[in-house]
Biotite code that builds the C-alpha atoms (Angstrom):
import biotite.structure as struc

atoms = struc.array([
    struc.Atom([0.000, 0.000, 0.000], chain_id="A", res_id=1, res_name="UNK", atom_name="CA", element="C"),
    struc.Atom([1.159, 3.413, -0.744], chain_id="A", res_id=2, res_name="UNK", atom_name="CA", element="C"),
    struc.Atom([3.070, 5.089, 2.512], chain_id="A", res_id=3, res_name="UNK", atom_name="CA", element="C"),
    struc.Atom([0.121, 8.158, 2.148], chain_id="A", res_id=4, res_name="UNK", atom_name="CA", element="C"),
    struc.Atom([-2.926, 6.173, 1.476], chain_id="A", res_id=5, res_name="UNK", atom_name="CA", element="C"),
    struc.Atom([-2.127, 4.221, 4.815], chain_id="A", res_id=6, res_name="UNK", atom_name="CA", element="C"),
    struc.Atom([-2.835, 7.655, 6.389], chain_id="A", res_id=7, res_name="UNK", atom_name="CA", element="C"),
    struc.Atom([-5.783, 9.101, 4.808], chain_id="A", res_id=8, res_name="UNK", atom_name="CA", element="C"),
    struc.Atom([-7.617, 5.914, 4.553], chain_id="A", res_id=9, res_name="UNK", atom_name="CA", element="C"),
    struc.Atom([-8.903, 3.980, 7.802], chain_id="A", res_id=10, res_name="UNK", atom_name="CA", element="C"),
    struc.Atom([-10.426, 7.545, 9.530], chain_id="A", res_id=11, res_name="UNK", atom_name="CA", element="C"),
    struc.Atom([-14.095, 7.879, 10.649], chain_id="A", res_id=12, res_name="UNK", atom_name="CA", element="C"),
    struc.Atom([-16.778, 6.974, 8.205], chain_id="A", res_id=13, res_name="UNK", atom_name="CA", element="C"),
    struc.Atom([-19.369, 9.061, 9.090], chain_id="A", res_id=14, res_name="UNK", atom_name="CA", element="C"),
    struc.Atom([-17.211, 11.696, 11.961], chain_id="A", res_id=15, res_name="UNK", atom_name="CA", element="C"),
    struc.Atom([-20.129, 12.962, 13.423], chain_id="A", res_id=16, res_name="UNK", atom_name="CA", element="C"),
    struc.Atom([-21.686, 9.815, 14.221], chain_id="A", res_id=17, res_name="UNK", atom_name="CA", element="C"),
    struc.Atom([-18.605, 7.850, 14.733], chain_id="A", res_id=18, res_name="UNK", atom_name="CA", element="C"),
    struc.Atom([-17.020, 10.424, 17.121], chain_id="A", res_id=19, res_name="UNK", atom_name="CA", element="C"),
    struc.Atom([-20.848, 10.629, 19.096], chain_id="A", res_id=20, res_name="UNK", atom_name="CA", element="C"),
    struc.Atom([-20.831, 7.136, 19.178], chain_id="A", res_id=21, res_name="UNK", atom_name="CA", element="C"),
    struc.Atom([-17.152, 6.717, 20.744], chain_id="A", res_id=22, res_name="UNK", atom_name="CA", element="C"),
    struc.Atom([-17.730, 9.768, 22.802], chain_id="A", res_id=23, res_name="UNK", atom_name="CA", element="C"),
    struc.Atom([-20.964, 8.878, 24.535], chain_id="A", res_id=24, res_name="UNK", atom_name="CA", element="C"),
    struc.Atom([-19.296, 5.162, 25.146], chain_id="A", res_id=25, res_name="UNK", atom_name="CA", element="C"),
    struc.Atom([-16.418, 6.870, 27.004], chain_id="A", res_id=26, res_name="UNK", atom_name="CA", element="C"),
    struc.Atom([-18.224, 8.604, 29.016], chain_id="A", res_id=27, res_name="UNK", atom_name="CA", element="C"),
    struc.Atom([-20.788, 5.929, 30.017], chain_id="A", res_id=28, res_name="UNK", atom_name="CA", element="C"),
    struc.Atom([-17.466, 4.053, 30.824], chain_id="A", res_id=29, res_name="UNK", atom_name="CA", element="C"),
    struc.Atom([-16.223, 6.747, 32.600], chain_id="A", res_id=30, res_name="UNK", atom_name="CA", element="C"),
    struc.Atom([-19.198, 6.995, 34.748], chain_id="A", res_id=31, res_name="UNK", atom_name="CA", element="C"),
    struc.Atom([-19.376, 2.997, 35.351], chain_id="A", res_id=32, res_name="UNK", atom_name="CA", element="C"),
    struc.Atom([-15.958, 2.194, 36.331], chain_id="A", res_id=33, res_name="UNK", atom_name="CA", element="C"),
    struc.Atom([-14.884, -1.069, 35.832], chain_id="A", res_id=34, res_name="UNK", atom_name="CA", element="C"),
    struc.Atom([-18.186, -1.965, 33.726], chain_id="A", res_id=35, res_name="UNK", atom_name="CA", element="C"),
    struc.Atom([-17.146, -2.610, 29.572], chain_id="A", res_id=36, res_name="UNK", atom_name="CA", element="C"),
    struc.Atom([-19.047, -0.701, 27.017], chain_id="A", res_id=37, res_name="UNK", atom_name="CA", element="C"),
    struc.Atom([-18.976, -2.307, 23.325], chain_id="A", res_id=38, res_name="UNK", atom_name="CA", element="C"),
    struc.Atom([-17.268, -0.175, 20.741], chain_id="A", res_id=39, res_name="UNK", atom_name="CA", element="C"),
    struc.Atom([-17.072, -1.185, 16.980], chain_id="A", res_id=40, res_name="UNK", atom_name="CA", element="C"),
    struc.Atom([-14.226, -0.852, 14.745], chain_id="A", res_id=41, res_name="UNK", atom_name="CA", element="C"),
    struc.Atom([-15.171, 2.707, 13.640], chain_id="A", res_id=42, res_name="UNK", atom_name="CA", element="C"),
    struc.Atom([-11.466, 3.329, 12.653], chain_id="A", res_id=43, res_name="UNK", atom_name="CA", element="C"),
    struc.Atom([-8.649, 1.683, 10.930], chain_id="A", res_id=44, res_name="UNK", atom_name="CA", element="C"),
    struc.Atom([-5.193, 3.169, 11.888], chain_id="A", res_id=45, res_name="UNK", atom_name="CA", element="C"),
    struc.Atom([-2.242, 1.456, 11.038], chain_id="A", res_id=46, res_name="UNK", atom_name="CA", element="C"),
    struc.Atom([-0.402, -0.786, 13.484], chain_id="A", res_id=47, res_name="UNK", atom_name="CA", element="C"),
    struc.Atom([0.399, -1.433, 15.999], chain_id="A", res_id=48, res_name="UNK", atom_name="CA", element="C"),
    struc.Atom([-1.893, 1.176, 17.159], chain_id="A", res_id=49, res_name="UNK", atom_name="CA", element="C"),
    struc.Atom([-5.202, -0.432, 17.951], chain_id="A", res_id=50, res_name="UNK", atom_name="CA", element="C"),
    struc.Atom([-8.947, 0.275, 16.139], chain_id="A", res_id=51, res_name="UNK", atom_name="CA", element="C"),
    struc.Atom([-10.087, 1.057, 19.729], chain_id="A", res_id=52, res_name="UNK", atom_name="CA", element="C"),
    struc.Atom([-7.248, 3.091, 20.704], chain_id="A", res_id=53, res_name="UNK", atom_name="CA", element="C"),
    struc.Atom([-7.572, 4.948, 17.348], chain_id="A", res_id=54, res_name="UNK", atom_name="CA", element="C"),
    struc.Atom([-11.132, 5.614, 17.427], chain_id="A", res_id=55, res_name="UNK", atom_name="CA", element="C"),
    struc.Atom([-11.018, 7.063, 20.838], chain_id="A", res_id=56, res_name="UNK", atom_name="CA", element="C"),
    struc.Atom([-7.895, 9.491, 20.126], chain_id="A", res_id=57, res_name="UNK", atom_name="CA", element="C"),
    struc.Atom([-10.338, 10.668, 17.085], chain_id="A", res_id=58, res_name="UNK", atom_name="CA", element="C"),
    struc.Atom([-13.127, 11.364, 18.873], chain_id="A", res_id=59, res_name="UNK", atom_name="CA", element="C"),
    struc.Atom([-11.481, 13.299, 21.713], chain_id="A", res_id=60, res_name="UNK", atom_name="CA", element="C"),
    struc.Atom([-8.356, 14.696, 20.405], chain_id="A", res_id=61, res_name="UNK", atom_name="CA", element="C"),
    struc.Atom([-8.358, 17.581, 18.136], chain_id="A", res_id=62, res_name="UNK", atom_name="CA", element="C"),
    struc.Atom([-5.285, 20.287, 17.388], chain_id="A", res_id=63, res_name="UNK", atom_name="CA", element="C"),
    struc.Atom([-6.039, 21.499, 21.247], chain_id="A", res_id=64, res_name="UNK", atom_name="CA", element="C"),
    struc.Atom([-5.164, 18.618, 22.760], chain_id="A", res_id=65, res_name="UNK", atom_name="CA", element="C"),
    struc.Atom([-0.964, 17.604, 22.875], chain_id="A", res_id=66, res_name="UNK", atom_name="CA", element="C"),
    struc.Atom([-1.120, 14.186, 22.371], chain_id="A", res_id=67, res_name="UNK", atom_name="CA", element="C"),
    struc.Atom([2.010, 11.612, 23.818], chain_id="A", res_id=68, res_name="UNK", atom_name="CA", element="C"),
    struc.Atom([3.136, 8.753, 21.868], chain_id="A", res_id=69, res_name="UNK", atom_name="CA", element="C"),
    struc.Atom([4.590, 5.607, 23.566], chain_id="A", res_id=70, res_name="UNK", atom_name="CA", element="C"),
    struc.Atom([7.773, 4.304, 22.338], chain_id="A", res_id=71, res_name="UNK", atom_name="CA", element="C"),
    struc.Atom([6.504, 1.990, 20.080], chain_id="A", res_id=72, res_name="UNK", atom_name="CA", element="C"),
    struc.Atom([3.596, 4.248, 18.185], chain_id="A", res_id=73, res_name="UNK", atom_name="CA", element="C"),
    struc.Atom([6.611, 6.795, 18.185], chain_id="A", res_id=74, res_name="UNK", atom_name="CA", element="C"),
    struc.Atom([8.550, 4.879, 15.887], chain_id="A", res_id=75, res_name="UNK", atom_name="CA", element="C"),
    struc.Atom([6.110, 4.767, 13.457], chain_id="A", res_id=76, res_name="UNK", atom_name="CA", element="C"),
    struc.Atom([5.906, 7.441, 10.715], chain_id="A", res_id=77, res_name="UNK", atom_name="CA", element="C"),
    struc.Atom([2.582, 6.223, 9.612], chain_id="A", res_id=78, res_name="UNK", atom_name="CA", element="C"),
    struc.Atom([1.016, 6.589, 12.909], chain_id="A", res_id=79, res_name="UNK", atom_name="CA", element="C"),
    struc.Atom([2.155, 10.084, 13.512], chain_id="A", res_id=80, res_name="UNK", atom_name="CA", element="C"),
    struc.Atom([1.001, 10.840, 10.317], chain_id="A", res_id=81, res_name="UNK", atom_name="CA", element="C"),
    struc.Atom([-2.638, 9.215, 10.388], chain_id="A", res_id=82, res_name="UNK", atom_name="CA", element="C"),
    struc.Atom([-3.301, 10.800, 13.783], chain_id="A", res_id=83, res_name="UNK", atom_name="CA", element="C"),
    struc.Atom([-2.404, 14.553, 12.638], chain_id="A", res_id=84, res_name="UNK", atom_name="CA", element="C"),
    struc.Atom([-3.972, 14.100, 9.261], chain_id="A", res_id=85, res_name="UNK", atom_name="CA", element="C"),
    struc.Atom([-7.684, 12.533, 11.119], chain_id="A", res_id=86, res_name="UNK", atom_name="CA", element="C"),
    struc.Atom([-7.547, 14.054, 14.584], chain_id="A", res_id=87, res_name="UNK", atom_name="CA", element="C"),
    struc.Atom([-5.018, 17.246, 13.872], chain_id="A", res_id=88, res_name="UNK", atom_name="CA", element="C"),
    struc.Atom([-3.360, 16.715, 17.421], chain_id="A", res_id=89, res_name="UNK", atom_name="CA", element="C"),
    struc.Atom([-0.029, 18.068, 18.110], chain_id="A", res_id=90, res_name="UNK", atom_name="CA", element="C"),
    struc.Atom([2.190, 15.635, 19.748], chain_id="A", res_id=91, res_name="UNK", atom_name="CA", element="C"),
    struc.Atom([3.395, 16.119, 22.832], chain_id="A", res_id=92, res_name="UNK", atom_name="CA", element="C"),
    struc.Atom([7.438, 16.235, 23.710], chain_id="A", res_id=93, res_name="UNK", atom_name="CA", element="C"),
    struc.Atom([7.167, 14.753, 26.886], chain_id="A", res_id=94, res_name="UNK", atom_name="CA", element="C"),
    struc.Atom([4.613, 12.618, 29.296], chain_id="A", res_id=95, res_name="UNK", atom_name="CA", element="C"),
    struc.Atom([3.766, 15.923, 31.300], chain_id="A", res_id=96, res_name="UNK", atom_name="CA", element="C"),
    struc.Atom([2.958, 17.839, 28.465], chain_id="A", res_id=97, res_name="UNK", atom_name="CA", element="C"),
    struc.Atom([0.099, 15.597, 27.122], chain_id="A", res_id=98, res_name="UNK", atom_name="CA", element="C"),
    struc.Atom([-3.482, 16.067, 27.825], chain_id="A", res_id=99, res_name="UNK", atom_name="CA", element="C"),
    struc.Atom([-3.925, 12.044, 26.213], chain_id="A", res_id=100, res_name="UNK", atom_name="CA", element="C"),
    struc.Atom([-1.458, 9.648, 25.634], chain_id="A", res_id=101, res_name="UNK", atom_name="CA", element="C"),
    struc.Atom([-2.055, 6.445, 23.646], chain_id="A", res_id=102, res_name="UNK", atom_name="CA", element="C"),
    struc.Atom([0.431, 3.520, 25.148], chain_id="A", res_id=103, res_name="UNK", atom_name="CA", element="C"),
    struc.Atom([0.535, 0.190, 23.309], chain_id="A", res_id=104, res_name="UNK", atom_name="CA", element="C"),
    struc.Atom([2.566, -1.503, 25.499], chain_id="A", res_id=105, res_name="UNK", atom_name="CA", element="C"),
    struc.Atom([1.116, -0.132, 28.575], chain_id="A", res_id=106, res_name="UNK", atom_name="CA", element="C"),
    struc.Atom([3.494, -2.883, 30.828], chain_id="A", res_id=107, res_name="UNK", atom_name="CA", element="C"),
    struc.Atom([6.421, -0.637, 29.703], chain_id="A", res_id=108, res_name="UNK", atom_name="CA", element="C"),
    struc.Atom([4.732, 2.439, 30.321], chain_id="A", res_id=109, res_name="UNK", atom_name="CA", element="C"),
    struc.Atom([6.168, 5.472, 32.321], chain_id="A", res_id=110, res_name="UNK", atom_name="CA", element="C"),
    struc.Atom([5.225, 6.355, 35.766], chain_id="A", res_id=111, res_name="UNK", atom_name="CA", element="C"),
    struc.Atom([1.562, 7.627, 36.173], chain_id="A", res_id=112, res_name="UNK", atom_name="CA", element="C"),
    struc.Atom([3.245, 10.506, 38.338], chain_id="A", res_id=113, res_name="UNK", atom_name="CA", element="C"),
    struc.Atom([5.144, 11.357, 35.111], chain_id="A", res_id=114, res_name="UNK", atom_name="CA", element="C"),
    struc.Atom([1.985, 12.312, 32.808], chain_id="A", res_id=115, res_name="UNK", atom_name="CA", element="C"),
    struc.Atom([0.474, 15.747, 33.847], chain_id="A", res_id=116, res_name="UNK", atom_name="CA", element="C"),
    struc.Atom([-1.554, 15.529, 37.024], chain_id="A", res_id=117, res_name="UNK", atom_name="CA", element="C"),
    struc.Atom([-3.339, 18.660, 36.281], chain_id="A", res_id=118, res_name="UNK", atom_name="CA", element="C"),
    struc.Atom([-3.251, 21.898, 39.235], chain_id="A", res_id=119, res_name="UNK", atom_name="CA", element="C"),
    struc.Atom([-5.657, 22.148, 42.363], chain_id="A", res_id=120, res_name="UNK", atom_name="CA", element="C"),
    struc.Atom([-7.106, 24.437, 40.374], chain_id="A", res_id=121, res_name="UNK", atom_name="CA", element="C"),
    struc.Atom([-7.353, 23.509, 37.079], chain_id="A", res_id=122, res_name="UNK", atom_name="CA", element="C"),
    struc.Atom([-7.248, 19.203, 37.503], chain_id="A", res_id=123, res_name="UNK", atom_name="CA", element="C"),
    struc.Atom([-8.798, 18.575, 34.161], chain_id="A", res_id=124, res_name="UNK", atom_name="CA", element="C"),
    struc.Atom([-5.855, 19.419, 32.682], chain_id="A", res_id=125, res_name="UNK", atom_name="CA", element="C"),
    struc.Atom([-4.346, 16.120, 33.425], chain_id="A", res_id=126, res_name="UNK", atom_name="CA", element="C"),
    struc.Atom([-3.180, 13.316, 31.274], chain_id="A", res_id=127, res_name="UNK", atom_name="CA", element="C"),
    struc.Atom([-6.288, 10.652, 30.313], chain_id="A", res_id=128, res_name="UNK", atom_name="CA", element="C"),
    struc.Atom([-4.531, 8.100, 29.234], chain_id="A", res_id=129, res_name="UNK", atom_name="CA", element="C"),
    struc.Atom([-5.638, 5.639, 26.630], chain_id="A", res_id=130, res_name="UNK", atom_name="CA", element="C"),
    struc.Atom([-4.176, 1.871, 27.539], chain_id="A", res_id=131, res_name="UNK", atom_name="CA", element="C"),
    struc.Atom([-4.224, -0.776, 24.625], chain_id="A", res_id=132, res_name="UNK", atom_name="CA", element="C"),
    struc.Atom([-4.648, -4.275, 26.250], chain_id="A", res_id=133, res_name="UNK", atom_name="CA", element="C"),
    struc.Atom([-5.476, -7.583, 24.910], chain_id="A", res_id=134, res_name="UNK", atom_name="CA", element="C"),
    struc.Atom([-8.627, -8.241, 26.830], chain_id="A", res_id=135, res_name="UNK", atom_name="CA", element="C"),
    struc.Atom([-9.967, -7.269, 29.920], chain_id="A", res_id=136, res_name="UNK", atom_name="CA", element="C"),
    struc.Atom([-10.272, -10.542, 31.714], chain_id="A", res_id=137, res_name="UNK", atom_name="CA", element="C"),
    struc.Atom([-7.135, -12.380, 31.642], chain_id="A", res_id=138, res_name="UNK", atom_name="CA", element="C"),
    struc.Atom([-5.042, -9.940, 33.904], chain_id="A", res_id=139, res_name="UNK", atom_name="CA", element="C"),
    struc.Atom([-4.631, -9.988, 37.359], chain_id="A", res_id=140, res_name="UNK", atom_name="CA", element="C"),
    struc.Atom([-7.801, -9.189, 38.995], chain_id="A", res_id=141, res_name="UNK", atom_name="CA", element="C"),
    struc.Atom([-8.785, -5.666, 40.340], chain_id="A", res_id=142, res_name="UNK", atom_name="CA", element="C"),
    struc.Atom([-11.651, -5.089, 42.902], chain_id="A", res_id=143, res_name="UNK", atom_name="CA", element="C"),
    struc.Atom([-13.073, -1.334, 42.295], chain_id="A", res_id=144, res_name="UNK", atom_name="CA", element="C"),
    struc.Atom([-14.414, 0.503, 44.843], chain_id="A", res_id=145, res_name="UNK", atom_name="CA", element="C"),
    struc.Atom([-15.976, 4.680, 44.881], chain_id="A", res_id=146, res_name="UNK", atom_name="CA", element="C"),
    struc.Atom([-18.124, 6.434, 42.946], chain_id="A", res_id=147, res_name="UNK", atom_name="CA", element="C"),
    struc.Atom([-20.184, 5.267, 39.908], chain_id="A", res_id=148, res_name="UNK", atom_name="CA", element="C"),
    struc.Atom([-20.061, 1.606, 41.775], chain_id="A", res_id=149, res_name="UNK", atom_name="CA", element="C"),
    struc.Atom([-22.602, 0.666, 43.635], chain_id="A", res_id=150, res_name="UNK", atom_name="CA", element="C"),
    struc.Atom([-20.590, -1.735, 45.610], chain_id="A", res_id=151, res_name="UNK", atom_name="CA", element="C"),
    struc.Atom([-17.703, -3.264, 44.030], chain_id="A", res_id=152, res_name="UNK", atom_name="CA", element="C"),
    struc.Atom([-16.669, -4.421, 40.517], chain_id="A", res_id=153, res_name="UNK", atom_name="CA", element="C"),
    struc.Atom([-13.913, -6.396, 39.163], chain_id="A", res_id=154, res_name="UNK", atom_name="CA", element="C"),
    struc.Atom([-12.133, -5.616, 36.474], chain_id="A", res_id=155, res_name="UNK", atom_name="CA", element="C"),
    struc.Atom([-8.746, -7.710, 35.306], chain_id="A", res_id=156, res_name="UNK", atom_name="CA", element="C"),
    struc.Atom([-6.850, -5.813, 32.341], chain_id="A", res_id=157, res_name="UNK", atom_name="CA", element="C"),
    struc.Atom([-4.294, -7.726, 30.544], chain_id="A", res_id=158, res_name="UNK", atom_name="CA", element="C"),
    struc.Atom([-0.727, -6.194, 30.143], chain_id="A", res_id=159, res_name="UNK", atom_name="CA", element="C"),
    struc.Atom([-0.963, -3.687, 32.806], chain_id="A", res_id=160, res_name="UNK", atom_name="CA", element="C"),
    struc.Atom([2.626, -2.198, 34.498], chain_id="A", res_id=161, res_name="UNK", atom_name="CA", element="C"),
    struc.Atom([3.758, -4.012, 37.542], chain_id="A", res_id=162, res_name="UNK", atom_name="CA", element="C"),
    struc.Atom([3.196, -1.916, 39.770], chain_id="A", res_id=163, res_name="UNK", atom_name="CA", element="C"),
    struc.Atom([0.054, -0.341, 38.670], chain_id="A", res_id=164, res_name="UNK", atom_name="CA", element="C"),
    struc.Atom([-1.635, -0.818, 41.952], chain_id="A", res_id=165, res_name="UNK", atom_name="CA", element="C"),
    struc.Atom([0.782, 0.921, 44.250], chain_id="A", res_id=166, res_name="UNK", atom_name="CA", element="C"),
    struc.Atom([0.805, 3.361, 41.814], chain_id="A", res_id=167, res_name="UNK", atom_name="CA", element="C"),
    struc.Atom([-3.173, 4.219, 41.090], chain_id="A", res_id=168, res_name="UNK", atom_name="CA", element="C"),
    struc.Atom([-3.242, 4.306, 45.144], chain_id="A", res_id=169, res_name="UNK", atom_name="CA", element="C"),
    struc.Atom([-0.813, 7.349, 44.912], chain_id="A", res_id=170, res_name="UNK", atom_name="CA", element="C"),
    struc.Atom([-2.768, 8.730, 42.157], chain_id="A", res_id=171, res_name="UNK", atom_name="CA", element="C"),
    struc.Atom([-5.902, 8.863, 44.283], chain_id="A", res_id=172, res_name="UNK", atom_name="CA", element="C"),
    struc.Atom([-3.937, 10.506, 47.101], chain_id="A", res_id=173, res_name="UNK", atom_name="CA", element="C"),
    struc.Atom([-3.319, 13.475, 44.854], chain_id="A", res_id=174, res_name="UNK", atom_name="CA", element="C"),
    struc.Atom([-7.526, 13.990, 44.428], chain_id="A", res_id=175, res_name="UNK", atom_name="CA", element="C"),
    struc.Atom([-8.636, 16.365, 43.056], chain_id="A", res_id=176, res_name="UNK", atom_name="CA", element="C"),
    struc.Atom([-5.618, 16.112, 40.565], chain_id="A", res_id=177, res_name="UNK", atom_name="CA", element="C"),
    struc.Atom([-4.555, 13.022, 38.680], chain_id="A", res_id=178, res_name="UNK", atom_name="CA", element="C"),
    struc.Atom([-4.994, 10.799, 36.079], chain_id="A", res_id=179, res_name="UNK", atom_name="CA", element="C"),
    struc.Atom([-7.507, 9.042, 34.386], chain_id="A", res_id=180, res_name="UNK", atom_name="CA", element="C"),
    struc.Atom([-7.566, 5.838, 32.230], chain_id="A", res_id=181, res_name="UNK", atom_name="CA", element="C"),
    struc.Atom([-9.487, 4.111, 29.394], chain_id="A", res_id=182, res_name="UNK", atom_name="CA", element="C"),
    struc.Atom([-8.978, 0.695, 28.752], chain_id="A", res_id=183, res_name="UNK", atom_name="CA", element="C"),
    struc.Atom([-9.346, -0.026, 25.189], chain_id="A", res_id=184, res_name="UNK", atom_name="CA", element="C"),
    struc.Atom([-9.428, -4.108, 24.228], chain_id="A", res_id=185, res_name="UNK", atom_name="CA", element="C"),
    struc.Atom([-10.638, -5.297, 20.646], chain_id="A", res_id=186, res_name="UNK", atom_name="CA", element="C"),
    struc.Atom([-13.897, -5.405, 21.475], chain_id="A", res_id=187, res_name="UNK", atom_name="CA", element="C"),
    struc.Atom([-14.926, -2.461, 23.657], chain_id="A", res_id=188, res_name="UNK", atom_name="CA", element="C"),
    struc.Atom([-13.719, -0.243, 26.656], chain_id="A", res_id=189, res_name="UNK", atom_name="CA", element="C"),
    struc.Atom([-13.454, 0.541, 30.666], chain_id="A", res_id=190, res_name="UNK", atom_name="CA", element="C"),
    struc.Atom([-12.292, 2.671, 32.332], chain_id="A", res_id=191, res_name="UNK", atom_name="CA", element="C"),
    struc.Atom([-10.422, 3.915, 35.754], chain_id="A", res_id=192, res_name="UNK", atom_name="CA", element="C"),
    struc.Atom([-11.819, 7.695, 36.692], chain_id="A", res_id=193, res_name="UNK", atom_name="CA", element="C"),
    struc.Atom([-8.661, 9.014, 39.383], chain_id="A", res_id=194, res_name="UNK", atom_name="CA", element="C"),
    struc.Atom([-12.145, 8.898, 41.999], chain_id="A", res_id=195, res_name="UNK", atom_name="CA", element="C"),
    struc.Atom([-12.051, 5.005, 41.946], chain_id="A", res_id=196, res_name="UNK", atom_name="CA", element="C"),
    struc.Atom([-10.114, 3.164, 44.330], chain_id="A", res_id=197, res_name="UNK", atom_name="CA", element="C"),
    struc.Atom([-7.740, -0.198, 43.513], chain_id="A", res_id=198, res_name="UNK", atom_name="CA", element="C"),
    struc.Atom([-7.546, -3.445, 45.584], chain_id="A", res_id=199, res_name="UNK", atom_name="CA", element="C"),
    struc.Atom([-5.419, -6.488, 44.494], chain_id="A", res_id=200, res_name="UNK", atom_name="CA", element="C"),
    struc.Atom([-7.751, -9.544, 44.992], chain_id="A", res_id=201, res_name="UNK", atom_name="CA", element="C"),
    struc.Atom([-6.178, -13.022, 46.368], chain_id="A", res_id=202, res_name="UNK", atom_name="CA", element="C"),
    struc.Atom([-6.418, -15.635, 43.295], chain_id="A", res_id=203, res_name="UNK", atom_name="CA", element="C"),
])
């Protein structure tokens, strides 16, 4: 395939709809933490960025919004090149910079105290971060606790950083700053408001 058709092909069909649609499942997401919300393959960026991943950075990133690259959707030319030519996002030099970053390999990821954890007054201009994983079952399990739960929920992302736990519990303890975090698998997406709270569960 021609280097330039890989980047103008593969955007939203219909962008109004397609962006509503992706939008409105983020936010039901966001407001159900933990709970998985379908999303079809609107989008078709080139790899290894993910359908999911690249629907989602369409529908909220636009040339406002400094986006971060991981390592390995850095390297690619055709990436950096689809995103700006569909979404029009500058990219971000560093983690703190971004107001999204897309990570494909999110077990190799940065610190979450890296990305920008917003100001006391101004925390929504911290990093959401948008997590490709595998699934969302075959991880190790997560018990979710706070608000949007109406007890507890489960959740078990695959490919998540080692230390992710220790690390979302410092991210709560910065409230009302700090970051948030879809979860985009094949199929659909969940995702981790800074508000919810992290347990390890015993296998």
């Amino acid at each position: 395939m021609d280097i330039a058709a890989q980047w103008i092909d593969g955007g939203f069909a219909d962008p109004v709809f397609n962006a509503q649609a992706v939008f409105r499942a983020v936010m039901d997401a966001m407001a159900r933490p933990g709970s998985e919300r379908p999303l079809p393959a609107f989008a078709r960026p080139p790899s290894p960025l993910s359908a999911t991943a690249g629907a989602i950075a369409l529908s909220l990133c636009d040339n406002d919004t400094p986006l971060w690259l991981d390592p390995a959707l850095q390297a690619s030319a055709a990436i950096k090149s689809w995103l700006g030519f569909h979404a029009g996002a500058p990219l971000a030099n560093t983690p703190a910079d971004a107001h999204f970053a897309l990570v494909a390999t999110p077990a190799e990821m940065a610190a979450l105290d890296g990305f920008s954890q917003g100001t006391q007054d101004y925390p929504d201009r911290s990093t959401t971060l948008i997590l490709q994983v595998s699934d969302l079952t075959s991880g190790a399990p997560l018990l979710l606790e706070g608000p949007g739960i109406e007890k507890t929920a489960t959740i078990a992302p695959a490919q998540m950083p080692r230390h992710f736990v220790e690390q979302w519990k410092q991210n709560s303890q910065r409230f009302p700053r700090g970051v948030d975090i879809i979860l985009a698998a094949p199929d659909g997406i969940a995702c981790l408001p800074r508000t919810t709270r992290i347990k390890t569960m015993e296998a």
